[in-house]
PDB file of the backbone (N, CA, C, O) and the ligand in Angstrom, with CONECT records:
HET     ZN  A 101       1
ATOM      1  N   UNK A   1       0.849  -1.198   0.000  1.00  0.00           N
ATOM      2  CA  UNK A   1       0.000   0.000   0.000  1.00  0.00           C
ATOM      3  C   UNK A   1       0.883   1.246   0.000  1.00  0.00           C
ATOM      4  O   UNK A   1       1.782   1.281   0.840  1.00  0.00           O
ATOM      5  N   UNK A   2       0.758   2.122  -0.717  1.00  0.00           N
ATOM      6  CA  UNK A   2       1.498   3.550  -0.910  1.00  0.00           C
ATOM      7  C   UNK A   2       1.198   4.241   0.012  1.00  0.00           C
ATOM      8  O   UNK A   2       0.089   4.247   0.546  1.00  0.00           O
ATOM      9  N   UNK A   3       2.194   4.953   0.337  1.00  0.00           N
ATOM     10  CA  UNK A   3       2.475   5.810   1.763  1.00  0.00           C
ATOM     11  C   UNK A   3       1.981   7.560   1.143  1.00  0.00           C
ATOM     12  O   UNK A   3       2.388   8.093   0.111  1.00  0.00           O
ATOM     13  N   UNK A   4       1.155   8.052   2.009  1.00  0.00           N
ATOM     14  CA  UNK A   4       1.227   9.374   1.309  1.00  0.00           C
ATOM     15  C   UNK A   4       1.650  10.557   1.864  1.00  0.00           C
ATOM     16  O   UNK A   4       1.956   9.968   2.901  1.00  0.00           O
ATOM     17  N   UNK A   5       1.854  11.353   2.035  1.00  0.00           N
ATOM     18  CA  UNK A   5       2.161  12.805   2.554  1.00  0.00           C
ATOM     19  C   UNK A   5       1.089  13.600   2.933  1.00  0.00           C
ATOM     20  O   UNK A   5       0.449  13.763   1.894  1.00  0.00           O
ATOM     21  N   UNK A   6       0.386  14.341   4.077  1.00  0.00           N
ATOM     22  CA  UNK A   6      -0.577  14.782   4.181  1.00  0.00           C
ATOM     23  C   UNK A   6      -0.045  16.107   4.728  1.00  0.00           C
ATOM     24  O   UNK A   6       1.150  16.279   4.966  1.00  0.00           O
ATOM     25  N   UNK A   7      -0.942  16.992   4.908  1.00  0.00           N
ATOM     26  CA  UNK A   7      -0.425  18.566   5.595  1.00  0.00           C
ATOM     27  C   UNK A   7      -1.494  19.123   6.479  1.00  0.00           C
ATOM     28  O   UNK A   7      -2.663  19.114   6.094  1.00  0.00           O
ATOM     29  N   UNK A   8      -1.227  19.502   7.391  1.00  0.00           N
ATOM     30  CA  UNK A   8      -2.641  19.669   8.327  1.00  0.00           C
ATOM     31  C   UNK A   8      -2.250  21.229   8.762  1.00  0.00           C
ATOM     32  O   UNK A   8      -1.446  21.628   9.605  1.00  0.00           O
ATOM     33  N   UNK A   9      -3.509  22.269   7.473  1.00  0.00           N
ATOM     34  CA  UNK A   9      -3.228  23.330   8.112  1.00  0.00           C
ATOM     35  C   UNK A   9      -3.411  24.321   9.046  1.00  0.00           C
ATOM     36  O   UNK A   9      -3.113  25.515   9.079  1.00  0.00           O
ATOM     37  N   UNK A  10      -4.191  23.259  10.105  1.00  0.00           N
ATOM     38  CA  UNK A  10      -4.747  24.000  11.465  1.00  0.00           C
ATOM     39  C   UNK A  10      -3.563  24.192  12.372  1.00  0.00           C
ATOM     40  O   UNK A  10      -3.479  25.173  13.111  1.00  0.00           O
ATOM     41  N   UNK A  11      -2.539  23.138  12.304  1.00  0.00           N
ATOM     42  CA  UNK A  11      -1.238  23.093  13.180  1.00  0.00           C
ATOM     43  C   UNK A  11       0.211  23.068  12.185  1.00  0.00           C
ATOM     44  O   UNK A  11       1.379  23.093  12.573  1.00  0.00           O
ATOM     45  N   UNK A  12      -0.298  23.012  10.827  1.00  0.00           N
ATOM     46  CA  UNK A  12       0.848  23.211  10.222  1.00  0.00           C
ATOM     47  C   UNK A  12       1.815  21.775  10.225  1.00  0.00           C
ATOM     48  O   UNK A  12       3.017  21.985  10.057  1.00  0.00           O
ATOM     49  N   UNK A  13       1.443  20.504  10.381  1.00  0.00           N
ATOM     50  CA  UNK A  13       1.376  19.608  11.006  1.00  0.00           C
ATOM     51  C   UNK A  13       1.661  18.651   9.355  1.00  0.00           C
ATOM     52  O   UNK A  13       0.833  18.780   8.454  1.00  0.00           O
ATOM     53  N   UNK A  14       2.881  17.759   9.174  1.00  0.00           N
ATOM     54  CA  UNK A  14       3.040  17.490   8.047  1.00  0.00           C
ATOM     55  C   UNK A  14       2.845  15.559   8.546  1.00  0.00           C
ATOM     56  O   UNK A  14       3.381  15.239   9.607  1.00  0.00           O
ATOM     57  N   UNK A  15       2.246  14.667   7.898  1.00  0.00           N
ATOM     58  CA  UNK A  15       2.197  13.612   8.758  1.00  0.00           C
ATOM     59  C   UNK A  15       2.366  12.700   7.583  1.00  0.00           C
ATOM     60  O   UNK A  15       2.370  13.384   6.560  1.00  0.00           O
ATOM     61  N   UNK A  16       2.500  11.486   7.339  1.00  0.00           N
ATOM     62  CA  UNK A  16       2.080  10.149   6.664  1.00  0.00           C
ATOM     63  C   UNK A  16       1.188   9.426   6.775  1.00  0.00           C
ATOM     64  O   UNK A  16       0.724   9.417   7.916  1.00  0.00           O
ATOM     65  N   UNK A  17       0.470   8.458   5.720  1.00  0.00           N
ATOM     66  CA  UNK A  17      -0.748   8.202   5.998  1.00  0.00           C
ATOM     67  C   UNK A  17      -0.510   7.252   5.204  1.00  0.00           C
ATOM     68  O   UNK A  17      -0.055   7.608   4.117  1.00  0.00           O
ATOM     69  N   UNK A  18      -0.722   5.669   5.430  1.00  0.00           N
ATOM     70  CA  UNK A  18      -0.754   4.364   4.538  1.00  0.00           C
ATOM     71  C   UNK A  18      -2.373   4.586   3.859  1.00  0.00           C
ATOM     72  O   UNK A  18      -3.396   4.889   4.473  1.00  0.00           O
ATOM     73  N   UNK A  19      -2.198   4.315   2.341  1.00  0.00           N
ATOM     74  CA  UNK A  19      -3.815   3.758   2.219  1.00  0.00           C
ATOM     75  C   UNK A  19      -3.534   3.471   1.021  1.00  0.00           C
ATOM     76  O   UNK A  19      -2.409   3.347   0.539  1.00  0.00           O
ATOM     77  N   UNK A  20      -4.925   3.316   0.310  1.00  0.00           N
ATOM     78  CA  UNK A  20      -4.934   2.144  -0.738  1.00  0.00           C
ATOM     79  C   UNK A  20      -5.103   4.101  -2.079  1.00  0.00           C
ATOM     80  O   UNK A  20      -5.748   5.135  -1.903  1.00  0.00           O
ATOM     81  N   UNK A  21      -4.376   3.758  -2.950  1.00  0.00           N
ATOM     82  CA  UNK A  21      -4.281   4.411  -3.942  1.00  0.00           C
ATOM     83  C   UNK A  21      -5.756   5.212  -3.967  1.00  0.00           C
ATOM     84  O   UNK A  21      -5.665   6.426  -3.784  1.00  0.00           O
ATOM     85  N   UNK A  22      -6.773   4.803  -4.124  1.00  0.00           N
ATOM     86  CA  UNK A  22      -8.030   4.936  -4.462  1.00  0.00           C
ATOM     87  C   UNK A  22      -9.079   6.176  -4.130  1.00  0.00           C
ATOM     88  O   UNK A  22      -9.884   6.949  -4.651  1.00  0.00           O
ATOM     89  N   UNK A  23      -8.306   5.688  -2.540  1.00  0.00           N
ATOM     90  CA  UNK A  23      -8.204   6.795  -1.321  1.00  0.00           C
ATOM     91  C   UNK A  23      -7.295   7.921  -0.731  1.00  0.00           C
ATOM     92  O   UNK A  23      -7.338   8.514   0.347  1.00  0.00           O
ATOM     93  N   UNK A  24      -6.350   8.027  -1.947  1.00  0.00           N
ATOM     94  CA  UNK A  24      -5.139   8.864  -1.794  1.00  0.00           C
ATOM     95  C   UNK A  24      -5.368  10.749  -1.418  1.00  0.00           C
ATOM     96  O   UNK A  24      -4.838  11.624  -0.733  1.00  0.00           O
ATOM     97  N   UNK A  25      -6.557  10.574  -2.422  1.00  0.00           N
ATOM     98  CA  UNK A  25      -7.076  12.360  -2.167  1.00  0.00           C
ATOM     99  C   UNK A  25      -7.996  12.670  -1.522  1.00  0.00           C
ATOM    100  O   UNK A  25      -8.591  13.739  -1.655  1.00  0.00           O
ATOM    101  N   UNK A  26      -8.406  11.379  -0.331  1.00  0.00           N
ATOM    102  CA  UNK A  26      -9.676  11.641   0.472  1.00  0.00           C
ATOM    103  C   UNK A  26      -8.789  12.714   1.718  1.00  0.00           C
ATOM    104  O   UNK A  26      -7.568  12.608   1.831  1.00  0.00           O
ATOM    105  N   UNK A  27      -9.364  13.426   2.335  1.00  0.00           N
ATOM    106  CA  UNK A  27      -8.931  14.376   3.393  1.00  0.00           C
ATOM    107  C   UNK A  27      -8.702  13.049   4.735  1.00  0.00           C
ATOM    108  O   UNK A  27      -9.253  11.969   4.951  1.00  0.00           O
ATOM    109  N   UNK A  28      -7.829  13.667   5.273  1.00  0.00           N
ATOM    110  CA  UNK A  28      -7.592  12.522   6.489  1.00  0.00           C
ATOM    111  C   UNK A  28      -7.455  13.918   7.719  1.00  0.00           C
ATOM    112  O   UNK A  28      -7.581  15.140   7.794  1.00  0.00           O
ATOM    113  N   UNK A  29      -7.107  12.691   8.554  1.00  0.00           N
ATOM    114  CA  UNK A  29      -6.893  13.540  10.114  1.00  0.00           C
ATOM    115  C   UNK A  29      -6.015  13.233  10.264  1.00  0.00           C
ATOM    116  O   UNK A  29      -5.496  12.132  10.076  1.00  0.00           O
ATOM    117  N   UNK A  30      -5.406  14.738  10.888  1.00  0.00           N
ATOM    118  CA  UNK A  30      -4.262  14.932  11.213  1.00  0.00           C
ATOM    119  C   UNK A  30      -3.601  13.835  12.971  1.00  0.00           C
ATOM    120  O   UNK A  30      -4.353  13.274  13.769  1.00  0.00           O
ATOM    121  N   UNK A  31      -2.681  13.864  13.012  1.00  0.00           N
ATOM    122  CA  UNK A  31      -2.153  13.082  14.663  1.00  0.00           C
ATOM    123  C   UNK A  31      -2.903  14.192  16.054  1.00  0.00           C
ATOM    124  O   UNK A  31      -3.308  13.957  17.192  1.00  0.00           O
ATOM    125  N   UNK A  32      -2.842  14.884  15.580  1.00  0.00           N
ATOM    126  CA  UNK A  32      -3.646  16.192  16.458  1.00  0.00           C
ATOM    127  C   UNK A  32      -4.686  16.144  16.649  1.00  0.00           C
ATOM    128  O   UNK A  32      -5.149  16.847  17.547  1.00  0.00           O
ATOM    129  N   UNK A  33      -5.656  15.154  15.765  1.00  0.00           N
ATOM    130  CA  UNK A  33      -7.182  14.689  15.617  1.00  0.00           C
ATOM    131  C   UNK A  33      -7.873  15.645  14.604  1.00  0.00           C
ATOM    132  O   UNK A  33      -9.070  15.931  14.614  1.00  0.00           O
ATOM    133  N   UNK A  34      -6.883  16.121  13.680  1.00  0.00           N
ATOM    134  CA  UNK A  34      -7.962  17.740  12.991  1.00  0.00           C
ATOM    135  C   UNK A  34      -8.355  17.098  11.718  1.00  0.00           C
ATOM    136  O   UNK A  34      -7.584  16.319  11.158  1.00  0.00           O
ATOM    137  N   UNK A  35      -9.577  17.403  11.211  1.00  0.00           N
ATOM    138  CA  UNK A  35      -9.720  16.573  10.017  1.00  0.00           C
ATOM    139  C   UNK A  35      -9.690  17.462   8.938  1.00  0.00           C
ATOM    140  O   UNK A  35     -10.169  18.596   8.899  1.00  0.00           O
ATOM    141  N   UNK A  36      -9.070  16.835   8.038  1.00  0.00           N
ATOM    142  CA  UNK A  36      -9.236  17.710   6.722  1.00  0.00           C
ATOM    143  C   UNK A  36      -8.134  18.383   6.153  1.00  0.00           C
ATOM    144  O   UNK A  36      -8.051  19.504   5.650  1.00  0.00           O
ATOM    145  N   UNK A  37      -7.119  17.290   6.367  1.00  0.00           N
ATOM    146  CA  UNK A  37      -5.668  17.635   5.907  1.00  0.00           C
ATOM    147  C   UNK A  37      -5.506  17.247   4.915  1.00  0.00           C
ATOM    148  O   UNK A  37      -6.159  16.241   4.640  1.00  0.00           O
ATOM    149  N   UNK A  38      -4.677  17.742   3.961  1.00  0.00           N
ATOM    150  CA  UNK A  38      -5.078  17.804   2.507  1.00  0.00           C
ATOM    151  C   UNK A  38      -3.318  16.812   1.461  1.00  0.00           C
ATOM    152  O   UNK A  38      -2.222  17.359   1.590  1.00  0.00           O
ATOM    153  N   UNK A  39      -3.369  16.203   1.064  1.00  0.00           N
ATOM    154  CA  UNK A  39      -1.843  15.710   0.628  1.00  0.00           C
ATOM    155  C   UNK A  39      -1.380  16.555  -0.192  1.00  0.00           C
ATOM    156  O   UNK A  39      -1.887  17.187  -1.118  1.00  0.00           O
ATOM    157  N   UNK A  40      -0.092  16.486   0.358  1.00  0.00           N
ATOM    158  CA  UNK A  40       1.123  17.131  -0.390  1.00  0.00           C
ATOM    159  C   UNK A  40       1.482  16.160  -1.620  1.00  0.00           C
ATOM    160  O   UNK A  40       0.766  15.212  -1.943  1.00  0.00           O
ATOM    161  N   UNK A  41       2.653  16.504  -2.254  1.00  0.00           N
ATOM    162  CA  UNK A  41       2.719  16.006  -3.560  1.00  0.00           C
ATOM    163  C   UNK A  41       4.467  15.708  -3.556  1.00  0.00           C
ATOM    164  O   UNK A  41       5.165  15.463  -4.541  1.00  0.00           O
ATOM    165  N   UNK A  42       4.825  15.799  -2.358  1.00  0.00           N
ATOM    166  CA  UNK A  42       6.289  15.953  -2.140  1.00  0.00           C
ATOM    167  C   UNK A  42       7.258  14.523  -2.071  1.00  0.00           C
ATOM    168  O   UNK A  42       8.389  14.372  -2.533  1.00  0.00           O
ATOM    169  N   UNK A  43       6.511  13.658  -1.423  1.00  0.00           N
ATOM    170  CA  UNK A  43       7.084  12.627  -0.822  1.00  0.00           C
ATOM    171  C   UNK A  43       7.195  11.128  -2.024  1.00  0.00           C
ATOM    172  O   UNK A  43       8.156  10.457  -2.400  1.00  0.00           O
ATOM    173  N   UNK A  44       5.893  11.078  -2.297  1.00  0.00           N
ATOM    174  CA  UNK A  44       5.571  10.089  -3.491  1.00  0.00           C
ATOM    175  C   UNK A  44       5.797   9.913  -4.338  1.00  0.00           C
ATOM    176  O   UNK A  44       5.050   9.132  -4.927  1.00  0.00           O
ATOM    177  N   UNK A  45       7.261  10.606  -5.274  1.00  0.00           N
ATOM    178  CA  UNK A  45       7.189  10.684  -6.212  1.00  0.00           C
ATOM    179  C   UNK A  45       8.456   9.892  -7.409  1.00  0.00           C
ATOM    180  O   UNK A  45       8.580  10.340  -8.549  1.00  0.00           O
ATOM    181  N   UNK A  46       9.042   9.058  -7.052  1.00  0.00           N
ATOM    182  CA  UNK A  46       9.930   7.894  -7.412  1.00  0.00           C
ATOM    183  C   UNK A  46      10.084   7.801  -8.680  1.00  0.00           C
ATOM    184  O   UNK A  46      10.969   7.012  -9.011  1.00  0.00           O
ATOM    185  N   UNK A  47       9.403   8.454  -9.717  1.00  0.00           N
ATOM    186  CA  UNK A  47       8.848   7.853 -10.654  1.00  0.00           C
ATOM    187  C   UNK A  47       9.549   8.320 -12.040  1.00  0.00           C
ATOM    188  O   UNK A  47       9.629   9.455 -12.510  1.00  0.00           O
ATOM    189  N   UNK A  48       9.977   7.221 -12.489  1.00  0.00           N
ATOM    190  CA  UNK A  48      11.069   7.671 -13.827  1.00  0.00           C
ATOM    191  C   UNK A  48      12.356   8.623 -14.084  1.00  0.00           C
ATOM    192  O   UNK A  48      13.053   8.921 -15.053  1.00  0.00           O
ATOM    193  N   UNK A  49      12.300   8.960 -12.624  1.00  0.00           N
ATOM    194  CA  UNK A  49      13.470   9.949 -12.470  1.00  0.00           C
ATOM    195  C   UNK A  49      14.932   9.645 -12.022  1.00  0.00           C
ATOM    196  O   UNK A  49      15.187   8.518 -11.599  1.00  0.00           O
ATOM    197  N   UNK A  50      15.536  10.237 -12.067  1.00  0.00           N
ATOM    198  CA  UNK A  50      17.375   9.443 -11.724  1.00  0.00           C
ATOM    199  C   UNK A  50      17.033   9.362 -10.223  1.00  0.00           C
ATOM    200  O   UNK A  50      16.123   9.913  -9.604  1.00  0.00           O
ATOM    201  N   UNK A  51      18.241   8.322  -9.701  1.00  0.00           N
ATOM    202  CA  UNK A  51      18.173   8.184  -8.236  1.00  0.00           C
ATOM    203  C   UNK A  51      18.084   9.551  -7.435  1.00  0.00           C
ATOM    204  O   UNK A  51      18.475  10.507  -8.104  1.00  0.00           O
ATOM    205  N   UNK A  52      17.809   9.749  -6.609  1.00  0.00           N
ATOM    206  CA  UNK A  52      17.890  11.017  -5.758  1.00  0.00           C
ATOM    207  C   UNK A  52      19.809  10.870  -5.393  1.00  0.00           C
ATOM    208  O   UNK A  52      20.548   9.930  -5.100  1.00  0.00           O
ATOM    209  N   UNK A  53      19.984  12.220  -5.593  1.00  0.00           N
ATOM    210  CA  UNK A  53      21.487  12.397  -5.319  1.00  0.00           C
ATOM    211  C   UNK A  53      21.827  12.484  -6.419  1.00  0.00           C
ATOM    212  O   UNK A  53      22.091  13.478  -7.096  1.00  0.00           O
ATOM    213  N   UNK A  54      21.838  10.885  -6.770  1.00  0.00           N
ATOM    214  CA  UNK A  54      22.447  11.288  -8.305  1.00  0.00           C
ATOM    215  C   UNK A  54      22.729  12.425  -9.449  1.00  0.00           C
ATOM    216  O   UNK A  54      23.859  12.890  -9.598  1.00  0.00           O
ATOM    217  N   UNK A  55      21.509  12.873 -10.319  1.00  0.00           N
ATOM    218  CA  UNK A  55      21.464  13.644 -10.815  1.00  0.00           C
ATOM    219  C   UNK A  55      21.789  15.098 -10.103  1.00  0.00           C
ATOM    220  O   UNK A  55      21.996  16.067 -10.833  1.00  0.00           O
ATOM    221  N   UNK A  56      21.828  15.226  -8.772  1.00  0.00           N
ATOM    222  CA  UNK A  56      22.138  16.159  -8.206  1.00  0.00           C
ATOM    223  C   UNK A  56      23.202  16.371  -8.561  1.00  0.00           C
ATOM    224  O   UNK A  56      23.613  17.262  -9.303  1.00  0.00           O
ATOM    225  N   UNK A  57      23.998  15.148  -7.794  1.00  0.00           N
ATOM    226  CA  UNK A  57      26.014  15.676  -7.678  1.00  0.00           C
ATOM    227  C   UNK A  57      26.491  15.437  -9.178  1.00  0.00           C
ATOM    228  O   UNK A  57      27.705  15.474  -9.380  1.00  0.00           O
ATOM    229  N   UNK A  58      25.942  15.281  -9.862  1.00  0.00           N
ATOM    230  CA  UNK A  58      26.314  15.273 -11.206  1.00  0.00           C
ATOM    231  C   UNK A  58      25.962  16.721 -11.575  1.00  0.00           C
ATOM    232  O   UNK A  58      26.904  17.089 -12.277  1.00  0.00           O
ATOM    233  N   UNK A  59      25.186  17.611 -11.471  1.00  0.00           N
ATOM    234  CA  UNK A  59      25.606  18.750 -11.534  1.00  0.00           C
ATOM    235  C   UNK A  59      26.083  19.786 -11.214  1.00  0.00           C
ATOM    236  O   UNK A  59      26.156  20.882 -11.770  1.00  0.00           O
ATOM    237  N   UNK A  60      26.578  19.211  -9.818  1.00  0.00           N
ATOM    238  CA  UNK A  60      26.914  20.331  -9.046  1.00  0.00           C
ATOM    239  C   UNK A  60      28.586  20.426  -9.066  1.00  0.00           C
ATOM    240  O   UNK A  60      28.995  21.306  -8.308  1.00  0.00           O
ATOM    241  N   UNK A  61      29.472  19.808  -9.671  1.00  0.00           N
ATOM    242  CA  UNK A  61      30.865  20.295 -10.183  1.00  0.00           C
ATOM    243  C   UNK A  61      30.562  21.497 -10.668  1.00  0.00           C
ATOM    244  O   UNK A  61      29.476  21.701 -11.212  1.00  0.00           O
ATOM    245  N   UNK A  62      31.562  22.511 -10.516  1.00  0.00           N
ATOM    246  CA  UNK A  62      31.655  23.769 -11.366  1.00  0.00           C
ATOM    247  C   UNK A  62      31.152  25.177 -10.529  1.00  0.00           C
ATOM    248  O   UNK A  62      31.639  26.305 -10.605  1.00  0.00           O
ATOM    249  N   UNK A  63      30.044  24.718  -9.734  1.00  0.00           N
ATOM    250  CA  UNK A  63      29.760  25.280  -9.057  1.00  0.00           C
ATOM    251  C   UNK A  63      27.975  25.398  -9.258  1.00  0.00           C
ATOM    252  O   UNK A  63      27.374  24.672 -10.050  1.00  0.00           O
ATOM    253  N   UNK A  64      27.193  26.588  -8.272  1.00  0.00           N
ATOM    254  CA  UNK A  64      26.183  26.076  -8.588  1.00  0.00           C
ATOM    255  C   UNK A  64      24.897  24.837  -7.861  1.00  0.00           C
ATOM    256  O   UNK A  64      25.084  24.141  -6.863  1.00  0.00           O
ATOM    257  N   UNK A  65      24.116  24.859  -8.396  1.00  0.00           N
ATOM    258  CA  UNK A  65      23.175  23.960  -7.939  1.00  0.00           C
ATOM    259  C   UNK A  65      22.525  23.544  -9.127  1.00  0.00           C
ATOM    260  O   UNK A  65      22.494  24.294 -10.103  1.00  0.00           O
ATOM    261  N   UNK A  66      21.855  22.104  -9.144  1.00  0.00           N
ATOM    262  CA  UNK A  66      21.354  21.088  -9.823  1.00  0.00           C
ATOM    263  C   UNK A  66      19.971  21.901 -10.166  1.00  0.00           C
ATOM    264  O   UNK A  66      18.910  21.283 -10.260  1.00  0.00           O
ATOM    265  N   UNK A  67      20.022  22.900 -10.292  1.00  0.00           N
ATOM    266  CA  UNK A  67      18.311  23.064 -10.635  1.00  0.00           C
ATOM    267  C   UNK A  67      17.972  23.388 -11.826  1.00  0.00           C
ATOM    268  O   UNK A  67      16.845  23.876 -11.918  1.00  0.00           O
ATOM    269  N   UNK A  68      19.005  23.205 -13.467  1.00  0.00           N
ATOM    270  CA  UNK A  68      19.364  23.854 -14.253  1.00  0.00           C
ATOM    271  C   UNK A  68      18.641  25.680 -14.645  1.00  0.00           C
ATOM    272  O   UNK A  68      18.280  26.170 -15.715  1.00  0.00           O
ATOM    273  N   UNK A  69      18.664  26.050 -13.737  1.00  0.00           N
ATOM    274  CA  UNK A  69      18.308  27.612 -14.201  1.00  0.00           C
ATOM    275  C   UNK A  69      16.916  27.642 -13.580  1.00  0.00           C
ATOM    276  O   UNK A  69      16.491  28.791 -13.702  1.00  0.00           O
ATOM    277  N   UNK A  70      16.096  26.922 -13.012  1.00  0.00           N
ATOM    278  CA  UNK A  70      15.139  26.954 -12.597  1.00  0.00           C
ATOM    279  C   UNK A  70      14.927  27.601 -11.186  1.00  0.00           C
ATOM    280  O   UNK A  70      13.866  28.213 -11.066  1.00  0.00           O
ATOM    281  N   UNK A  71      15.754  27.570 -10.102  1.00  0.00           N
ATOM    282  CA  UNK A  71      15.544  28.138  -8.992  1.00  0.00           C
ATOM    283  C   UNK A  71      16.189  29.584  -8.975  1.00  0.00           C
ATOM    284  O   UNK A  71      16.717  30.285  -9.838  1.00  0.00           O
ATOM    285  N   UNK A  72      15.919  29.733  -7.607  1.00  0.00           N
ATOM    286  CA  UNK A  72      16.531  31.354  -7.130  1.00  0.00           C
ATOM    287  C   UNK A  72      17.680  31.286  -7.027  1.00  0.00           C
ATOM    288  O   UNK A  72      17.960  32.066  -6.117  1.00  0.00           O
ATOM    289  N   UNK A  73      18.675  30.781  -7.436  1.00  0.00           N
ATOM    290  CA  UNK A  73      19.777  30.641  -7.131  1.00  0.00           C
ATOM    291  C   UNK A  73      21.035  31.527  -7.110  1.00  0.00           C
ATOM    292  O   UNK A  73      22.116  31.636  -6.531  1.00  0.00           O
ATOM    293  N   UNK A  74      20.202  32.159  -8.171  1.00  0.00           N
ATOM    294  CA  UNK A  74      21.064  33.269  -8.462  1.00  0.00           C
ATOM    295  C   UNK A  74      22.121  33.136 -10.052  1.00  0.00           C
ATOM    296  O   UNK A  74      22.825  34.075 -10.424  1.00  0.00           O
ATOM    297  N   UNK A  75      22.040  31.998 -10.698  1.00  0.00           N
ATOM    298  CA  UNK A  75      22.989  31.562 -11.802  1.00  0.00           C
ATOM    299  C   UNK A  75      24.130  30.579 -11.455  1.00  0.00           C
ATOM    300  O   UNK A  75      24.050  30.302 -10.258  1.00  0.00           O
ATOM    301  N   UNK A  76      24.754  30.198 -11.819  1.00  0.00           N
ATOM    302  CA  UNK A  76      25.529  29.432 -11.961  1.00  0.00           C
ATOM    303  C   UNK A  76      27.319  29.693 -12.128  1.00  0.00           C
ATOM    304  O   UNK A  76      28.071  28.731 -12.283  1.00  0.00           O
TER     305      UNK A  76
HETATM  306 ZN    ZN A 101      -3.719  19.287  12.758  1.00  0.00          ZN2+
END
C-alpha cells in the first residue's frame, strides 16, 4: 500500500498516511485529531526519475546547484 504525505493546516502539522491508492485524495486527520488535511505532492514521487542524489552531484561540479536555471539561485 502507498504511503502518502498529508499537511494539516490547522497546526501546520506534516504527517504520513498508509492507504490504498483509491483513497489517496480523500482528506484525512491529522495526529492532532484535525480533520481535513489535505496531501502534499512531495514525498511520493519515485517515478522515472534518476536516483535522488544522483542527478544532483552530477551537476553540481563547477559550481552552482542542480536546478538547471530553474531556482533562485542566483545563476551558476
Ligand atoms: Zn492538525
Amino acid at each position: 500500500m502507498p504511503m502518502y504525505e498529508y499537511f494539516c493546516r490547522r497546526c501546520n502539522a506534516k504527517f504520513e498516511v498508509l492507504r490504498s491508492m483509491d483513497r489517496s485524495d480523500d482528506a484525512a486527520a491529522c495526529p492532532a485529531g484535525h480533520a481535513g488535511a489535505v496531501r502534499t505532492l512531495s514525498v511520493f514521487a519515485p517515478v522515472g526519475r534518476t536516483a535522488p542524489g544522483g542527478s544532483y552531484e552530477r551537476a553540481a561540479p563547477g559550481g552552482g546547484c542542480a536546478c538547471g536555471g530553474a531556482c533562485s539561485c542566483g545563476g551558476h
